[in-house]
N, C-alpha and C positions, 0 to 999 in steps of 0.2 A: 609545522612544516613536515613534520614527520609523516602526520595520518596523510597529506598530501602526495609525500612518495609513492606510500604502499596504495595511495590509490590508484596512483599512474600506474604502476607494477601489475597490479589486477587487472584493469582495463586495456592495457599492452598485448597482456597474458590473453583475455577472453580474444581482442581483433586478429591475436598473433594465429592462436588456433582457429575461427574460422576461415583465415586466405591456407592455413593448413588443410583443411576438411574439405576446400573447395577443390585442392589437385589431388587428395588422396584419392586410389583405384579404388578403394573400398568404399565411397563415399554414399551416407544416407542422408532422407531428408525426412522429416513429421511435421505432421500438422493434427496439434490436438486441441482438447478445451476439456476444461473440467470445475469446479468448483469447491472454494473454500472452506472450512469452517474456523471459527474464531478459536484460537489458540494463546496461551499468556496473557489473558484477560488482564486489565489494567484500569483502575476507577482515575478517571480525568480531572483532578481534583480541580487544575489551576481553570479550566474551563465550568467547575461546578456542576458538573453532566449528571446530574439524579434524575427521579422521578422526586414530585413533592408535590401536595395535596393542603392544601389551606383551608378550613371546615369551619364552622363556626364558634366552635369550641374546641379547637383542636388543628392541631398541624402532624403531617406522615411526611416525612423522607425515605426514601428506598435509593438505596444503593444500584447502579447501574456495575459490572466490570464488563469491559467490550474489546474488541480486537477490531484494528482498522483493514486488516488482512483477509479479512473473509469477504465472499462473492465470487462470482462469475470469471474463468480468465480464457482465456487463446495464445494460441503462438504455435512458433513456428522451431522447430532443433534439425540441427545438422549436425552429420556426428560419422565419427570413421569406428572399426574395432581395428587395433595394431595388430591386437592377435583374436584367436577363436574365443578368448576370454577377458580379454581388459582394451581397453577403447576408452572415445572420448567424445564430450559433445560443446555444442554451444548453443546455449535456448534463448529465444527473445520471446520474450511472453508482456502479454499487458492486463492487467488489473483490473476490471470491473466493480471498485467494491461494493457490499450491501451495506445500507443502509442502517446504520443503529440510533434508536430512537430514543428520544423521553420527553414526558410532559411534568409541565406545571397548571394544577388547576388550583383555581380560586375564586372567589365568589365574584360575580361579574365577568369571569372571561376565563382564556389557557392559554398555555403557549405551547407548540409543538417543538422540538428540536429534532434537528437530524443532519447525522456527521458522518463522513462516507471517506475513500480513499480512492483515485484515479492513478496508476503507478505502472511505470514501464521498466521492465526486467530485464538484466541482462544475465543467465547462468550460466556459467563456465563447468563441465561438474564432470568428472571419470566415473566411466560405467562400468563393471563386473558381471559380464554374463556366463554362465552358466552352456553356454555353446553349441544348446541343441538344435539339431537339426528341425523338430516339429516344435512343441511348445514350448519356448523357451524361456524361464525366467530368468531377472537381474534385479538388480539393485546398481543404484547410483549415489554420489554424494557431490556436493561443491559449493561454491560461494554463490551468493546472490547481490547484483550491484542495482540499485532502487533507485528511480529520481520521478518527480510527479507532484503529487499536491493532496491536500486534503481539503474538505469544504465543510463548513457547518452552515446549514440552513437554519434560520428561526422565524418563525410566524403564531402569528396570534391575535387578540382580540382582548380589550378591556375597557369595560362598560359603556359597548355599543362602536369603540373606532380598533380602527384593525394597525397593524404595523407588520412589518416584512422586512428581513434582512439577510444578506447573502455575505459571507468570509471565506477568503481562501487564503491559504496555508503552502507555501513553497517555500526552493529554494535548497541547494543541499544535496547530498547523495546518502542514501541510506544502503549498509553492508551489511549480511545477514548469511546464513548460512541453509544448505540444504538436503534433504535427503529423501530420496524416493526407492522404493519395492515394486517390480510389475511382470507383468508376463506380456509375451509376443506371440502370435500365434499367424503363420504363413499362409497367405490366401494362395498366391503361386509365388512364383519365383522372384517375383519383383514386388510384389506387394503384401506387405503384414498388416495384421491388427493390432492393436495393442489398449490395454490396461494397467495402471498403477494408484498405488496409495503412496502420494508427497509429502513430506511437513517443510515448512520453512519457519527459520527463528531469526527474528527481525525487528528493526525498531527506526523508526525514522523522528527527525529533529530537525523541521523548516526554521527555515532563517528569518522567514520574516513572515507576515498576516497581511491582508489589505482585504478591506470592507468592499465589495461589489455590489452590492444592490442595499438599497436604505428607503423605504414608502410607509406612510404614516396615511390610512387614511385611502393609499391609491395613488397617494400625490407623492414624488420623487424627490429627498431631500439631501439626496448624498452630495449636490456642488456645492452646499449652504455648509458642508463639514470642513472643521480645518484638516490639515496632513496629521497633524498627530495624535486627533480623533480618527482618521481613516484606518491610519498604516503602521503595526507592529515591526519592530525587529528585535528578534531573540539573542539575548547574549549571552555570554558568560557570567558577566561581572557585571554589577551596575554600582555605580558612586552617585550616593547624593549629593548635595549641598544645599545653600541659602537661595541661590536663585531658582527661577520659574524656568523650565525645559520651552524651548521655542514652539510655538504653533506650528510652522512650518516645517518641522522636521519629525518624522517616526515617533512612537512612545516606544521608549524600551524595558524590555522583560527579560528576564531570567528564561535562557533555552530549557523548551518544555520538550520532553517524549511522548509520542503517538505509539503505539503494538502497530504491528504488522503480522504478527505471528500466525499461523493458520495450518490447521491437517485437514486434507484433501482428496479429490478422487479424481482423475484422467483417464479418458480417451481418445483416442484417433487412429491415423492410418499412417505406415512407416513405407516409404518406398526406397529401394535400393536399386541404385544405377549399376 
């Protein structure tokens, strides 16, 4: 119940300052995009995410460490300064992730894998500028609130039939924190440029999995599956016992972590009303 408060508190905090930003006189607006990189690397144990090679005398594992946080993003910040030198914003950015990959090869066939992140943003975060009149740098910091999904693709081929499967991963709100350095540089009076270097430190925990696509062959096998062949839900705790877990309801697991983590680069254009 707890993490629940402070989650409302933040999410309050972030809508309370935008209807702020929208009457302040000083009010700006951006629109940038910039890109990734994987940051807090982390090996996927509970998913088995390696490379691995099966020879005829011999077998290779290679370790993968990946971050779900890297790729492509956008969005859009509104943001007032109080004074010539401290202000505040609010970013709604969305998540593009790239793709990280690994295979299994073996005689007779391979399997490709590949696991990505799809994630909408919401930052709350006070800025420090520096107050000049032409080029002006700052620096920013603040929270990051996450909700979205992850997906693992698998496909492959063994000896001579193909199989294909699609999972996705929600559920959840992930909180993280952020920090960005950049400069502003004025085109005229109403319109800047701007550049910075971001990092954010993050980590997201879906509640639950469900199987979306399942083809053996071409042929479509996912209605023949039961629910708790389908559909994971992550928990805390799990108690065994002497009976058999129903068909018809979720398998459960022990709540896994995905990175989000990522340092990055930004661009765009800053207009001031």
């Amino acid at each position: 119940m707890k993490k629940n408060y402070v989650l409302v508190l933040l999410i309050a905090f972030a809508f309370g300052m935008m209807a702020n930003e929208l009457i302040a006189q000083g009010f700006y607006g951006r629109v940038n995009m910039g890109y990734g990189f994987a940051k807090s690397r982390m090996n996927l144990e509970y998913w088995e995410y390696y490379n691995y090679t099966l020879g005829t005398n011999s077998e290779t594992s290679e370790q993968i460490l990946l971050s779900l946080g890297k790729g492509f993003n956008a969005g859009l910040v509104f943001g007032d300064m109080f004074t010539k030198n401290v202000g505040a914003e609010l970013g709604l950015n969305y998540l593009l992730g790239g793709k990280c990959k690994a295979k299994d090869e073996y005689p007779g066939g391979s399997t490709e894998y590949e696991f990505y992140a799809r994630m909408f943003r919401i930052i709350p975060a006070i800025v420090v500028s520096a107050g000049n009149d032409g080029i002006n740098p700052y620096a920013k910091f603040g929270i990051v609130i996450s909700t979205g999904s992850a997906k693992l693709n698998i496909e492959g081929t063994d000896e001579g039939d193909s199989f294909k499967s699609k999972e996705k991963f929600s559920g959840g709100i992930a909180l993280g924190f952020m920090g960005a350095a950049g400069v502003t540089m004025p085109i005229n009076d109403m319109i800047y440029v701007f550049a910075e270097i971001n990092t954010i430190n993050q980590s997201y925990a879906p509640k639950k999995g469900e199987l979306t696509e399942a083809t053996f062959n071409g042929e479509d096998f996912l209605p023949d599956l039961t629910v708790s062949q389908k559909e994971t839900e992550f928990v805390k705790e799990i108690t065994n016992d002497a009976s058999t877990p129903p068909s018809s309801e979720p398998t459960q697991e022990l709540k896994q972590t995905l990175p989000l983590g990522c340092v990055g680069i930004s661009v765009g254009v800053e207009i001031h009303l």
